[in-house]
KELUMTOR-335618 format. One record per atom (N, C-alpha, C, O): x, z, y; atom name; residue number from 1; residue in one letter. Coordinates in steps of 0.001 Angstrom, whole numbers, plus 500000, padded with zeros to 6 digits. Each point is the difference from the previous one (the first is absolute). Example, Ala and Ser with C-alpha at 12.3 -4.5 7.8 and 13.67 -1.06 7.14 Angstrom:
# residues 2
    east      up   north  site  pos  code
  513190  507800  494310     N    1     a
  499110  500000  501190    CA    1     a
  500900  500000  501200     C    1     a
  501036  500665  499981     O    1     a
  498614  498615  501069     N    2     s
  500820  500060  501190    CA    2     s
  499230  500730  501090     C    2     s
  500509  500169  501108     O    2     s
END
This chain:
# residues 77
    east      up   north  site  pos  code
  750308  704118  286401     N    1     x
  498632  500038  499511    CA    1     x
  499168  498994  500766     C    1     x
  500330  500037  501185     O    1     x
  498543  498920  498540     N    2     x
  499599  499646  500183    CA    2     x
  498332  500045  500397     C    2     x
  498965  499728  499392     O    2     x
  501412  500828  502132     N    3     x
  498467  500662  500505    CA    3     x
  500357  499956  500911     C    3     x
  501196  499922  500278     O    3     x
  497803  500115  500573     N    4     x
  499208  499613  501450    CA    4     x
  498850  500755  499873     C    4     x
  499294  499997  498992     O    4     x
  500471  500747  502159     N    5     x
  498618  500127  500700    CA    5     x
  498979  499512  499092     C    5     x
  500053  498771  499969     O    5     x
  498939  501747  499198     N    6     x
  498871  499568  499795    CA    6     x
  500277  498590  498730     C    6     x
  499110  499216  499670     O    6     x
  502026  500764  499905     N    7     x
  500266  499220  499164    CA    7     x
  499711  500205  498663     C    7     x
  500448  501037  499508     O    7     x
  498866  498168  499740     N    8     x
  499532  500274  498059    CA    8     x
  501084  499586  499580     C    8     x
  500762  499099  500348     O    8     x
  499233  501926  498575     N    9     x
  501042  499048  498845    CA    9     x
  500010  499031  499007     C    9     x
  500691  499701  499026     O    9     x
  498021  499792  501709     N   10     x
  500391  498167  499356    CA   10     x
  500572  499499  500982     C   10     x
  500612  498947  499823     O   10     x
  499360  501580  501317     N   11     x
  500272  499166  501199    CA   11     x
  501383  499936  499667     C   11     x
  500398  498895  499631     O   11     x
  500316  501913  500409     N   12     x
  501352  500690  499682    CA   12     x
  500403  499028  498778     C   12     x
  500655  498999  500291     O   12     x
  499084  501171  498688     N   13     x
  500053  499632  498972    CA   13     x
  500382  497971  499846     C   13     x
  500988  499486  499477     O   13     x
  498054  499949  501059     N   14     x
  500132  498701  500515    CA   14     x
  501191  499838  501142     C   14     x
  501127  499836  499534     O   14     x
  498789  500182  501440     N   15     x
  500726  500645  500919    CA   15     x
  501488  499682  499421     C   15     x
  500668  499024  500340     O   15     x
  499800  502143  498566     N   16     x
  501307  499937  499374    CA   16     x
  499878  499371  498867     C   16     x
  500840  500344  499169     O   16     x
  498253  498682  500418     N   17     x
  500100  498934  498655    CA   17     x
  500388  499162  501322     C   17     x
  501172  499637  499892     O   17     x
  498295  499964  501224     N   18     x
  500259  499058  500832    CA   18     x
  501591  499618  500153     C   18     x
  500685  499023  499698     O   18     x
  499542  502203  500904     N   19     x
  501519  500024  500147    CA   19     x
  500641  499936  498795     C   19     x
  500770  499040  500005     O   19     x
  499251  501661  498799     N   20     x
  500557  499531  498525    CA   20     x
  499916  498831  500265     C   20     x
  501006  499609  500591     O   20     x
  498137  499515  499222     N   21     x
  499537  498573  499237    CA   21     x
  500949  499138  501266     C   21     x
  500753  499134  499555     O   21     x
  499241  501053  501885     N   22     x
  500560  499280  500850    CA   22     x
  502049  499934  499747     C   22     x
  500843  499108  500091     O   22     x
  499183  502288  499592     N   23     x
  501248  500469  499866    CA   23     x
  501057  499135  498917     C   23     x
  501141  499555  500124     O   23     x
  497868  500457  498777     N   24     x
  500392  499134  498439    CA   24     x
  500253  498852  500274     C   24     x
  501105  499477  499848     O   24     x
  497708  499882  500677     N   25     x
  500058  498284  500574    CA   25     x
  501245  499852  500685     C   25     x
  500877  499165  499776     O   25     x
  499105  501640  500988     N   26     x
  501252  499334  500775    CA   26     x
  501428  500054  499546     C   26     x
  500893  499184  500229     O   26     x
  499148  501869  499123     N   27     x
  501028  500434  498962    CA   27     x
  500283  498559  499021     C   27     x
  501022  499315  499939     O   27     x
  497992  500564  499519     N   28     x
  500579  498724  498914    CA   28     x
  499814  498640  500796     C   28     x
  500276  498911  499497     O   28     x
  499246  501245  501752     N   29     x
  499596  498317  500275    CA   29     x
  502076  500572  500956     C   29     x
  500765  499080  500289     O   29     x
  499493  501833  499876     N   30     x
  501827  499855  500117    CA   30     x
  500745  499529  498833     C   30     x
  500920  499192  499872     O   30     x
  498415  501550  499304     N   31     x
  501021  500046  498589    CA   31     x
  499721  497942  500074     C   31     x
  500716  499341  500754     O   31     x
  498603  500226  498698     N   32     x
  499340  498549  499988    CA   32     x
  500476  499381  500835     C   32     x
  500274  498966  499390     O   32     x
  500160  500839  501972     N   33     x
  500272  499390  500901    CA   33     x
  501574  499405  499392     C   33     x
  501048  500564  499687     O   33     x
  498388  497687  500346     N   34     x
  501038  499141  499019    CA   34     x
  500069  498982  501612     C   34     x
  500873  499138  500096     O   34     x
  498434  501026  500710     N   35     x
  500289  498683  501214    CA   35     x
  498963  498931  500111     C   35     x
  500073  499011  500729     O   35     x
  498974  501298  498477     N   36     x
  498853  498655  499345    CA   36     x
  499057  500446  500833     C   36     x
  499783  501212  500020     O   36     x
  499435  497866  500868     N   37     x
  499037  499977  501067    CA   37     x
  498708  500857  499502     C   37     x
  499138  500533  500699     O   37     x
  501016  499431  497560     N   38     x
  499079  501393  499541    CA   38     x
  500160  501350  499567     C   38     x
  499127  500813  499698     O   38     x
  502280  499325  500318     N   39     x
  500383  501156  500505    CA   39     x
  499868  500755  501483     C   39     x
  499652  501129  500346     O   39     x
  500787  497712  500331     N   40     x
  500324  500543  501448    CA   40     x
  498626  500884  500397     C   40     x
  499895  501130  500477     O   40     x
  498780  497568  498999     N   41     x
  499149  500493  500805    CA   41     x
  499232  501350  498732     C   41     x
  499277  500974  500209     O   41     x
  501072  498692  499050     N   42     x
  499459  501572  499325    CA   42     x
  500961  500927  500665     C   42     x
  499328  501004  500237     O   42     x
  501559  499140  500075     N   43     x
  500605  500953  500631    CA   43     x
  499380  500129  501323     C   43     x
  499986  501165  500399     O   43     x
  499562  498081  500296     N   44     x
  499584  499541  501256    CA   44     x
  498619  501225  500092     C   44     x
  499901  501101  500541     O   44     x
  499031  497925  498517     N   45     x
  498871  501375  499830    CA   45     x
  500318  501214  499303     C   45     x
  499234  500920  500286     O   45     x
  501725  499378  498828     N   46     x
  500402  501306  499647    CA   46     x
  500256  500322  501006     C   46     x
  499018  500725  500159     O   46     x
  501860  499420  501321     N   47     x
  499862  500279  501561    CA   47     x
  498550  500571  500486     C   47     x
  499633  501090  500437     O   47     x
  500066  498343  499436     N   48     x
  498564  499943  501122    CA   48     x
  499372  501090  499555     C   48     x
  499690  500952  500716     O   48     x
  500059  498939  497882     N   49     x
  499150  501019  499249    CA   49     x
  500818  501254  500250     C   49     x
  499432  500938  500559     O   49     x
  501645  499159  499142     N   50     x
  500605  501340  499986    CA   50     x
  500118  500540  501513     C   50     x
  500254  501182  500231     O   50     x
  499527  497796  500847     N   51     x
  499894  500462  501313    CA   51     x
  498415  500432  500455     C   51     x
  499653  500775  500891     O   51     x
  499435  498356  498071     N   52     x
  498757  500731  500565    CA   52     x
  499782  501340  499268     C   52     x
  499380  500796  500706     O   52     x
  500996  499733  497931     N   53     x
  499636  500945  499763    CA   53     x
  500565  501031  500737     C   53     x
  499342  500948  500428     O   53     x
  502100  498875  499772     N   54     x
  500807  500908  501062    CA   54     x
  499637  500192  500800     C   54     x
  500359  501149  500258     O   54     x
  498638  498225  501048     N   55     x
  499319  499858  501044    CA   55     x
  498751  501126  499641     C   55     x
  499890  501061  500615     O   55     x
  499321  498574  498435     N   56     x
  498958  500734  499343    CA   56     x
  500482  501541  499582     C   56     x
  499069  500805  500020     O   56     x
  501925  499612  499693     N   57     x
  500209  501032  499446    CA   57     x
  500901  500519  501694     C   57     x
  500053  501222  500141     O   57     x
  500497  498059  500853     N   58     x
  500086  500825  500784    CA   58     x
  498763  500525  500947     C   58     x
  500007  501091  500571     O   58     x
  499124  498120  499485     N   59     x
  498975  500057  500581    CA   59     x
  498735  500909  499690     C   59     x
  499188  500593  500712     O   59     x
  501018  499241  497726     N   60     x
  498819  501298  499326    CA   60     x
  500736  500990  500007     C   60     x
  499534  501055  500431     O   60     x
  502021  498886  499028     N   61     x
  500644  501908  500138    CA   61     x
  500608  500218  501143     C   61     x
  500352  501173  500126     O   61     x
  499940  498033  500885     N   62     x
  500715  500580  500832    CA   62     x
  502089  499625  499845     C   62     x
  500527  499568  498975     O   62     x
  499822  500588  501636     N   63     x
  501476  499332  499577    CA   63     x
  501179  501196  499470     C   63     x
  501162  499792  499649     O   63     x
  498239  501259  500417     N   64     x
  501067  500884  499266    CA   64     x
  499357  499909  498135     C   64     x
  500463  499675  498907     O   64     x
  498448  500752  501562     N   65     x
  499670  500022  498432    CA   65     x
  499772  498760  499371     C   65     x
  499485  500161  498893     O   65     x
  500752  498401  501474     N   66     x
  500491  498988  500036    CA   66     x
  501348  499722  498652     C   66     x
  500162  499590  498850     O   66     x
  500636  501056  502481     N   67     x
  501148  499866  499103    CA   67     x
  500959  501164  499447     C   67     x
  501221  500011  499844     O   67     x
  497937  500829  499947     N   68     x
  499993  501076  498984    CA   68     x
  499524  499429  498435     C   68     x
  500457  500170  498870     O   68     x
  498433  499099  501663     N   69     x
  499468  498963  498512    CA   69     x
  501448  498866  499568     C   69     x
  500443  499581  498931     O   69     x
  499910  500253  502387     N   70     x
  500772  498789  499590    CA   70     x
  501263  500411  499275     C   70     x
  500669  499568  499062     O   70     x
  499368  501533  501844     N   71     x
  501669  501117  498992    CA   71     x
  499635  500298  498576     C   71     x
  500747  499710  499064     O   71     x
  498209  500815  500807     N   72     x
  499389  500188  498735    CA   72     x
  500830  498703  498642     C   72     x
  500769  499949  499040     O   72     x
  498254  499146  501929     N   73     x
  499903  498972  498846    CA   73     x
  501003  499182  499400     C   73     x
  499961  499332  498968     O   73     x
  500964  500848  501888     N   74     x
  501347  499714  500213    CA   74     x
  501241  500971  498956     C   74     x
  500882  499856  499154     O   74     x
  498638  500820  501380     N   75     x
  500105  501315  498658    CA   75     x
  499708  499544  498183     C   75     x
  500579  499935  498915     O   75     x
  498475  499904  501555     N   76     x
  499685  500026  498477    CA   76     x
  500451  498905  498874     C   76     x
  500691  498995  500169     O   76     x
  498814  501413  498835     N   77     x
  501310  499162  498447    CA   77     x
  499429  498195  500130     C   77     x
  500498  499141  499273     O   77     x
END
């Protein structure tokens, strides 16, 4: 579940579009990765992003409920 202390559920809500939206990117900028200096580096910032939201979501939930989200999502279809 996605809560913290004093947390709204938009907060929440954004929060895990963040991580969705970071998750996808990086997903297809793998699938995509042909060796071409515009691949690399879309893969490059698909990285970064998916490391700052990860950073963000350990930092607003805490690191168990972290990756309880992350099991989740991982989970799913």
């Amino acid at each position: 579940m996605l809560c913290a202390p004093g947390m709204m559920i938009q907060e929440r809500v954004a929060l895990a579009q963040r991580l969705e939206e970071a998750e996808l990117e990086l997903q297809g900028a793998m699938r995509g990765l042909d060796g071409s200096p515009a691949a690399r580096m879309r893969l490059a910032d698909a990285r970064t992003e998916y490391c700052a939201a990860e950073t963000q979501a350990l930092r607003v939930l805490g690191a168990h409920q972290a990756l309880e989200m992350v099991e989740q999502l991982g989970a799913a279809p």
